[in-house]
Chimera marker file (.cmm) of the C-alpha trace (Angstrom):
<marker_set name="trace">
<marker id="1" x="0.000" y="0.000" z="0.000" r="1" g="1" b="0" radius="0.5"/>
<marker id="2" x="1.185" y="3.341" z="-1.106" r="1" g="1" b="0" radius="0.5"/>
<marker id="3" x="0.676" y="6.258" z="1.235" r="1" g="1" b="0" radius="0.5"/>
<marker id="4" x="-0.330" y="9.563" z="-0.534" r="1" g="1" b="0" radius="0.5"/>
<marker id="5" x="-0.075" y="12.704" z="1.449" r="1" g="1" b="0" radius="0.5"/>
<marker id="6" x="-3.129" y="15.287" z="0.445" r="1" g="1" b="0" radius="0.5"/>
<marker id="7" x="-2.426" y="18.631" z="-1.090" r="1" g="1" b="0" radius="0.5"/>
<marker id="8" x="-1.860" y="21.190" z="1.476" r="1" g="1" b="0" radius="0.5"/>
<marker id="9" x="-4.830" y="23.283" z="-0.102" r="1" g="1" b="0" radius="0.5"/>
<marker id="10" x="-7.300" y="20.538" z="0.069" r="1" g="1" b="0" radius="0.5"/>
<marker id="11" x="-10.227" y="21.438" z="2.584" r="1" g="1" b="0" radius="0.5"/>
<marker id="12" x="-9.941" y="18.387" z="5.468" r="1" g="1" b="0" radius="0.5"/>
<marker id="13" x="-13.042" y="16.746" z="6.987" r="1" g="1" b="0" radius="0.5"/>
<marker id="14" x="-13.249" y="17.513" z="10.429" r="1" g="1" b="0" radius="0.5"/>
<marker id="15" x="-14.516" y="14.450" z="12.574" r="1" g="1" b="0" radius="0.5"/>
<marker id="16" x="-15.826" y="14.894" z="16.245" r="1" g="1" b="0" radius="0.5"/>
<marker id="17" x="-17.090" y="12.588" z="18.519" r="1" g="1" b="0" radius="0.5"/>
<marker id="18" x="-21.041" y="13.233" z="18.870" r="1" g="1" b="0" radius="0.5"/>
<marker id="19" x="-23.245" y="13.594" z="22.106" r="1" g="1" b="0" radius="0.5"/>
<marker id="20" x="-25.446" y="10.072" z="21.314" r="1" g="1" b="0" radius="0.5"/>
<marker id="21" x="-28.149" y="11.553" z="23.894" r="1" g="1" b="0" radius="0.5"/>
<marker id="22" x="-28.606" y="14.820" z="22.166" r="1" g="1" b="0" radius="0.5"/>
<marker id="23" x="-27.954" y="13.527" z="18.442" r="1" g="1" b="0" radius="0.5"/>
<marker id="24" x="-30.936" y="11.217" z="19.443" r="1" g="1" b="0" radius="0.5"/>
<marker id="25" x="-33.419" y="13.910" z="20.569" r="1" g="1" b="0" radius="0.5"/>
<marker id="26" x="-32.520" y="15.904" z="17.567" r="1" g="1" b="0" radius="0.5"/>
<marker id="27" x="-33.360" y="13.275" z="14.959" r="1" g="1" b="0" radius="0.5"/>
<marker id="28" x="-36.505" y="12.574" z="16.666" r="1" g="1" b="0" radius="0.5"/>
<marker id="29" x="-37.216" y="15.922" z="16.225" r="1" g="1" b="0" radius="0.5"/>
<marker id="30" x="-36.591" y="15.964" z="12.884" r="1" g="1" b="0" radius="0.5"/>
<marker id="31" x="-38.918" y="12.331" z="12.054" r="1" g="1" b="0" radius="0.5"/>
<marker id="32" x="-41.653" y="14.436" z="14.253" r="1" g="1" b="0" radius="0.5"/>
<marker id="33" x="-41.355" y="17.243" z="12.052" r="1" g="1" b="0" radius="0.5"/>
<marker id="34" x="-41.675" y="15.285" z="9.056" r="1" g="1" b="0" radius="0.5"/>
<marker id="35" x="-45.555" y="14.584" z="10.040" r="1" g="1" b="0" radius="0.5"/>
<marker id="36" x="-45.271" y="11.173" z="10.885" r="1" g="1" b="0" radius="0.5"/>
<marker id="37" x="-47.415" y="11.438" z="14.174" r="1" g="1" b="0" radius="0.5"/>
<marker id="38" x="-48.776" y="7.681" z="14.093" r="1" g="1" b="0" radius="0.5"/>
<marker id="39" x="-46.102" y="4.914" z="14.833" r="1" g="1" b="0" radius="0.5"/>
<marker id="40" x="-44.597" y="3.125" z="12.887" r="1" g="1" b="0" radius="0.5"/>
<marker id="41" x="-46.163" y="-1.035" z="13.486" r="1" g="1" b="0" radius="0.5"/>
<marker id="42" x="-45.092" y="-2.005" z="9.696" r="1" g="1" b="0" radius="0.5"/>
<marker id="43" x="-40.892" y="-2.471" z="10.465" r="1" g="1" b="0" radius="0.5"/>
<marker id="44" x="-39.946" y="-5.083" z="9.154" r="1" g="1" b="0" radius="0.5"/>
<marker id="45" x="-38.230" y="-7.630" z="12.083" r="1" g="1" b="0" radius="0.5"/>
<marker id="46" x="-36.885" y="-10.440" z="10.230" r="1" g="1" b="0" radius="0.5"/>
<marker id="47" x="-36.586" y="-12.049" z="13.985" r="1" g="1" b="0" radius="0.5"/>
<marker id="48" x="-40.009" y="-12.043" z="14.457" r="1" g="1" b="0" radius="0.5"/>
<marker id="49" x="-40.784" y="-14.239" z="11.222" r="1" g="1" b="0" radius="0.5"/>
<marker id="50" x="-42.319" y="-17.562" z="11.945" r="1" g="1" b="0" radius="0.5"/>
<marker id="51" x="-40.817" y="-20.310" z="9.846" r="1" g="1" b="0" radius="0.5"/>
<marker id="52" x="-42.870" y="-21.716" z="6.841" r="1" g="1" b="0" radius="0.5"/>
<marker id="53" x="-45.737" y="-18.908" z="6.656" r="1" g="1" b="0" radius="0.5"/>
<marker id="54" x="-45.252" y="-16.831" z="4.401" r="1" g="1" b="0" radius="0.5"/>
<marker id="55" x="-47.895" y="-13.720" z="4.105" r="1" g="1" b="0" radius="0.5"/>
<marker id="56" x="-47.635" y="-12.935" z="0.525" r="1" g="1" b="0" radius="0.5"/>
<marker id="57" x="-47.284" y="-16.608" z="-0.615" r="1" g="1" b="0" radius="0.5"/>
<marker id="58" x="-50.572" y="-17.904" z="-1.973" r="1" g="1" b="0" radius="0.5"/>
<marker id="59" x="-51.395" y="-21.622" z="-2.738" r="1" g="1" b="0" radius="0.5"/>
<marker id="60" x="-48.944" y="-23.380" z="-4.457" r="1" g="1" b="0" radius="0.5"/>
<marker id="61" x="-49.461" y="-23.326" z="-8.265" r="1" g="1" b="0" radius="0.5"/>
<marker id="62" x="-48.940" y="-26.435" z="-10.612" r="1" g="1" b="0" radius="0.5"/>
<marker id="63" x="-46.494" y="-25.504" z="-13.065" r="1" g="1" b="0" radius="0.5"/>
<marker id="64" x="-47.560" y="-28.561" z="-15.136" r="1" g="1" b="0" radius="0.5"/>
<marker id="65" x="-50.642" y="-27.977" z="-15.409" r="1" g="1" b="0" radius="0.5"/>
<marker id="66" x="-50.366" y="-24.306" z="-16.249" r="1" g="1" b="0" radius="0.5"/>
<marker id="67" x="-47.933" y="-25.327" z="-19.187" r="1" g="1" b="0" radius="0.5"/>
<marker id="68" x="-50.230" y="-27.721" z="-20.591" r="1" g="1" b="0" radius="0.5"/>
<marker id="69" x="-52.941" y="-25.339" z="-20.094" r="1" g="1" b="0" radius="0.5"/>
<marker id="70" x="-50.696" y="-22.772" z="-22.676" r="1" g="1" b="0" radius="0.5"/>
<marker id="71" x="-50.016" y="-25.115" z="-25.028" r="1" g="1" b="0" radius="0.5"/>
<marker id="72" x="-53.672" y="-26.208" z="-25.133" r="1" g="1" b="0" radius="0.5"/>
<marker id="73" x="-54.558" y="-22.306" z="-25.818" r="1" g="1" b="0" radius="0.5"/>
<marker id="74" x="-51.768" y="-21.690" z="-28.200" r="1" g="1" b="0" radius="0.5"/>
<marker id="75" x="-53.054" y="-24.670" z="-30.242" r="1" g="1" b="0" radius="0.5"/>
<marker id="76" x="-56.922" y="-23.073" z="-30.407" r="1" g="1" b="0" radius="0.5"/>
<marker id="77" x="-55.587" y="-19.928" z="-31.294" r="1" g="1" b="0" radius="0.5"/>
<marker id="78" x="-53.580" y="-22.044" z="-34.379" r="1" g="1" b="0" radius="0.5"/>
<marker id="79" x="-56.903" y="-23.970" z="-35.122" r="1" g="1" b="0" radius="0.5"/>
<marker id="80" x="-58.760" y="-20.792" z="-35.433" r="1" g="1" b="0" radius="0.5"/>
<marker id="81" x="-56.307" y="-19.139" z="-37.469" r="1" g="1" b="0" radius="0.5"/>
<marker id="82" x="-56.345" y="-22.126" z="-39.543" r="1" g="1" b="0" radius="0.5"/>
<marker id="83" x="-59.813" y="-21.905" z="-39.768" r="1" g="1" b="0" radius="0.5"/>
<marker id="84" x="-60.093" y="-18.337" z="-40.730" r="1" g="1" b="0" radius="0.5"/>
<marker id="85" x="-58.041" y="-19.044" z="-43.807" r="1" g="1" b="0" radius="0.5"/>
<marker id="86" x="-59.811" y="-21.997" z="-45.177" r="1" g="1" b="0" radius="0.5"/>
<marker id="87" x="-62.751" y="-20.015" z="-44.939" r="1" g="1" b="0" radius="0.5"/>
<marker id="88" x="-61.345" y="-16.829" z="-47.071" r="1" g="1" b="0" radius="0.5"/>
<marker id="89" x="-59.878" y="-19.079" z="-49.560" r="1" g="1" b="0" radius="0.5"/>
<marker id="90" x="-63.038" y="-20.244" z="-50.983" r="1" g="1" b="0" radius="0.5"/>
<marker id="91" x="-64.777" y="-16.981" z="-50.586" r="1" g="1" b="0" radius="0.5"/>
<marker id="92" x="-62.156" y="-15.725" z="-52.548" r="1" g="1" b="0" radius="0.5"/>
<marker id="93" x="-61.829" y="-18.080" z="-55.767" r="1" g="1" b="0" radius="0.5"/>
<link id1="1" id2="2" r="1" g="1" b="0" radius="0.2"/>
<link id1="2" id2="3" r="1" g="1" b="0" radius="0.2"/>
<link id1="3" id2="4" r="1" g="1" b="0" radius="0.2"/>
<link id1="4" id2="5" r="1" g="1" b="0" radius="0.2"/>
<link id1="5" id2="6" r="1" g="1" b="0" radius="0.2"/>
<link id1="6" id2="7" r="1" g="1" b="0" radius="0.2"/>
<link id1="7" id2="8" r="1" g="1" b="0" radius="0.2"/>
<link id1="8" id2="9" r="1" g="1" b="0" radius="0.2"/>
<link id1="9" id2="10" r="1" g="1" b="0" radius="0.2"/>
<link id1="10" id2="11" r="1" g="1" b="0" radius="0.2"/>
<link id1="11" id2="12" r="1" g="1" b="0" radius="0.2"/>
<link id1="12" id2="13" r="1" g="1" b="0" radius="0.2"/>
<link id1="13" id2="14" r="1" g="1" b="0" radius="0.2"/>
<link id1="14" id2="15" r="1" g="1" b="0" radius="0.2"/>
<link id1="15" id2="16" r="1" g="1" b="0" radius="0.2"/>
<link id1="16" id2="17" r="1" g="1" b="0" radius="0.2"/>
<link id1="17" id2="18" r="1" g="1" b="0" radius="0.2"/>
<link id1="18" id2="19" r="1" g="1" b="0" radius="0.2"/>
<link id1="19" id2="20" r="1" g="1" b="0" radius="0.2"/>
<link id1="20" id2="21" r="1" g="1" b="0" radius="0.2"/>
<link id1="21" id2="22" r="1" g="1" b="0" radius="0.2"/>
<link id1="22" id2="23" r="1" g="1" b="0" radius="0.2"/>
<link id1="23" id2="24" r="1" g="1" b="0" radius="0.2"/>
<link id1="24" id2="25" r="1" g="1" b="0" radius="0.2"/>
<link id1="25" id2="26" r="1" g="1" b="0" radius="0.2"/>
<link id1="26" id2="27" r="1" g="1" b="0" radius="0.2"/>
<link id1="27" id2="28" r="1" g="1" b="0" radius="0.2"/>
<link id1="28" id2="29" r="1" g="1" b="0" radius="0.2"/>
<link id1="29" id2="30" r="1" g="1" b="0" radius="0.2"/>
<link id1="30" id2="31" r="1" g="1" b="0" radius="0.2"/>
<link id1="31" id2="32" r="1" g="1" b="0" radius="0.2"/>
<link id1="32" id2="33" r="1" g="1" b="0" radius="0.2"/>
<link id1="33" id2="34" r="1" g="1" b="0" radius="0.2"/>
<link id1="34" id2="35" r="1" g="1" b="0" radius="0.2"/>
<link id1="35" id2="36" r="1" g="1" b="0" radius="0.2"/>
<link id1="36" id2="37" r="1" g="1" b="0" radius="0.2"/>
<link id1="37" id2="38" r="1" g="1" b="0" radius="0.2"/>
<link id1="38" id2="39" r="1" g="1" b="0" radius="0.2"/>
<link id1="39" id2="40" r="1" g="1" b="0" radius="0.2"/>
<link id1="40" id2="41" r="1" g="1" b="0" radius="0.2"/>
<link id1="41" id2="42" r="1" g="1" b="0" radius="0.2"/>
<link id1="42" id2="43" r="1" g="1" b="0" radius="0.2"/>
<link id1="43" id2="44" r="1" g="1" b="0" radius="0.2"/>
<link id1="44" id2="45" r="1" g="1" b="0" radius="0.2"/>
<link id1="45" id2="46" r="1" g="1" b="0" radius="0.2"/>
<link id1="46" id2="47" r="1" g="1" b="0" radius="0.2"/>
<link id1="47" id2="48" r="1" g="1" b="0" radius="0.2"/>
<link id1="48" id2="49" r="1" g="1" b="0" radius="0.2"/>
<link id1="49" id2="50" r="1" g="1" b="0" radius="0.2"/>
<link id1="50" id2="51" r="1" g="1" b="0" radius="0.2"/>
<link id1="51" id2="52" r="1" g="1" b="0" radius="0.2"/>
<link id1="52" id2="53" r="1" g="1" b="0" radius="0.2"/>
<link id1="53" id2="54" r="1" g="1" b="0" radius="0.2"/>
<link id1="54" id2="55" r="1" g="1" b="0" radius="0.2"/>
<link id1="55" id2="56" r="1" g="1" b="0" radius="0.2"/>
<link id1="56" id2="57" r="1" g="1" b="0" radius="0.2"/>
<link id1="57" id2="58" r="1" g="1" b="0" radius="0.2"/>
<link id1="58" id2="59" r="1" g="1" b="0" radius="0.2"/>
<link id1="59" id2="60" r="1" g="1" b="0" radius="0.2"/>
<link id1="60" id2="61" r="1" g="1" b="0" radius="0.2"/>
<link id1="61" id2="62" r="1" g="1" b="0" radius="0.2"/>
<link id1="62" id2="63" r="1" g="1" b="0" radius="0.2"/>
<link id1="63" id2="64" r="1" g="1" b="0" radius="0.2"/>
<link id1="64" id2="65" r="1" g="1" b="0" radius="0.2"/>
<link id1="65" id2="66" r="1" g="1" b="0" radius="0.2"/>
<link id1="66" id2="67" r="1" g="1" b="0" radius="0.2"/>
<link id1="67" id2="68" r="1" g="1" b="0" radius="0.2"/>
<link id1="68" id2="69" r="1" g="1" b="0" radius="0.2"/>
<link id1="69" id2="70" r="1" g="1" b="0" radius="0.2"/>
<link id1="70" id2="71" r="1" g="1" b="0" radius="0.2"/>
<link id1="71" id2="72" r="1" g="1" b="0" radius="0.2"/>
<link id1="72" id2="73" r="1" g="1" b="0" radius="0.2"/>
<link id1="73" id2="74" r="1" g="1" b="0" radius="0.2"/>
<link id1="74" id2="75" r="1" g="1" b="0" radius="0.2"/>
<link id1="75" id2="76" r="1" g="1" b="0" radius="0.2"/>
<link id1="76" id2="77" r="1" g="1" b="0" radius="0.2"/>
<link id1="77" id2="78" r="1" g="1" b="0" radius="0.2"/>
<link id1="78" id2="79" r="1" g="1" b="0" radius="0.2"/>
<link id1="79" id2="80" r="1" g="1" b="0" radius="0.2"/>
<link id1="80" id2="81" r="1" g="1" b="0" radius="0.2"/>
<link id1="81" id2="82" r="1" g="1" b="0" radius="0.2"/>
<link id1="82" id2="83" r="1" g="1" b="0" radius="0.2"/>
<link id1="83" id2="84" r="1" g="1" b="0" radius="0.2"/>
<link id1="84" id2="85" r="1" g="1" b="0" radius="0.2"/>
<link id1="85" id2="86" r="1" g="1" b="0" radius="0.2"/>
<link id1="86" id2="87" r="1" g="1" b="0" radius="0.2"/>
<link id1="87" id2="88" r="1" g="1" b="0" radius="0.2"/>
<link id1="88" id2="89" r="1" g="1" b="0" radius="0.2"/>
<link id1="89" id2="90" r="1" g="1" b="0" radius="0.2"/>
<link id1="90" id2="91" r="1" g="1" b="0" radius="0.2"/>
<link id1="91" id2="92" r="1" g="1" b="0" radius="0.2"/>
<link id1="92" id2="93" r="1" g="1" b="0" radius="0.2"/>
</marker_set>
């Protein structure tokens, strides 16, 4: 590792220990500025989750099924094409 010293005209951050009690009260000033006067219950706790429920899982889906359902459709939708066609041939002629 190469050390490299900082021109001498460079403005330096100054760092300073904080009071933790006062920085506290001041930023929950600021969140009860910001209008949020009911508390917050929604927080997410990952702790708190109960293993195996899940709240936005529904019923489990059968992806077989479903595919064999869209192949079914897509094969309608290719018989009525079909369809359509034989029909304007002979209108057609």
């Amino acid at each position: 590792m190469e050390w490299i010293e900082a021109p001498p005209n460079q403005p330096r951050t100054i760092l300073e220990i904080e009071d933790t009690v006062r920085a506290q009260r001041r930023l929950k000033s600021l969140s009860e500025k910001a209008g949020s006067k009911a508390p917050r219950q929604d927080a997410f706790n990952p702790y708190q989750r109960v293993p195996g429920q899940s709240a936005a899982a529904g019923p489990k889906r059968d992806l077989k099924k479903l595919s064999n359902w869209i192949k079914m459709m897509r094969e309608v939708e290719e018989r009525k094409a079909l369809d359509n066609k034989a029909e304007k041939k002979p209108g057609e002629d």
